[in-house]
N, C-alpha and C positions, 0 to 999 in steps of 0.2 A: 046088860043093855048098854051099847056103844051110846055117846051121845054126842052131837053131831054140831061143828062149831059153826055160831051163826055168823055169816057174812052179809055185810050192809054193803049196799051198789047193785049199780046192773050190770049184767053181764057183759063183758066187752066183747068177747071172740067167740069162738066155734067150742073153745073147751070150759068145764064148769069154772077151771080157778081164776079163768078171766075177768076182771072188771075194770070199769069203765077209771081210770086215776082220777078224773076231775069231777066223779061225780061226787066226792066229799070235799071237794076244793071250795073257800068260801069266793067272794068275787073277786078282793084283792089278792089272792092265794094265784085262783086264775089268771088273772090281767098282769102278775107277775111273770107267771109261766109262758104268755103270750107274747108278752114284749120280751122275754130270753130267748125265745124261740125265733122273733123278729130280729134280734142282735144278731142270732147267729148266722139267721139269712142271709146276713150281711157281708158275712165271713167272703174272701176270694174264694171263688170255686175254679174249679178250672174244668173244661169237658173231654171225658172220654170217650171209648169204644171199646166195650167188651162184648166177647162171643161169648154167647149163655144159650145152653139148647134150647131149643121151641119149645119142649114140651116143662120146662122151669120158667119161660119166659111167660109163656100163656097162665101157669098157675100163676105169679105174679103179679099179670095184669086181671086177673081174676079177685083173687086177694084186693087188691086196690081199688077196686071198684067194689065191693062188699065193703068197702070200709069208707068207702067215699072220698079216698084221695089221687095224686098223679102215680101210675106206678114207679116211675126213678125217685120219688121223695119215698116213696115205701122202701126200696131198694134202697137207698142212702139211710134212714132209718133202722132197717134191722142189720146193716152190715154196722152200723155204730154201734149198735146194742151188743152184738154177736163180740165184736173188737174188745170194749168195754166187758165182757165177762171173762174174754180168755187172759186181759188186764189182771182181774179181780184172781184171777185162779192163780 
């Protein structure tokens, strides 16, 4: 009989192993990650234009509303994450 490893949180996304990172976060934990998050907004940004088909652009903006944010801060999010793993590899 397999036995099946238990995971504390809610579920973040559309797939099981998703969950939510700040739901075991205590409030200084949080209020850390909010004000790093705010530093970094800080950071110079500068603006582009890129051409991305419609039909990625629309899942996207899809995606980001499901999740309840802008979709370029989603876009600038998983292009960090994506960067940061090919980093790690």
């Amino acid at each position: 009989m397999k036995t099946r490893k238990r995971v504390i949180g809610k579920q973040f996304g559309p797939e099981p192993h998703q969950f939510d990172p700040y739901d075991a976060m205590t409030n200084k934990e949080f209020e850390a990650e909010v004000i790093a998050a705010l530093d970094a907004a800080k950071q110079r940004q500068k603006a582009i234009s890129i051409k991305l088909p419609e039909a990625l652009l629309e899942r996207t903006r899809e995606e980001a509303k499901r999740r309840g944010v802008p979709y370029q801060t989603l876009i600038k999010v998983l292009l960090e994450r994506s960067l940061d793993r090919l980093g790690a590899a």
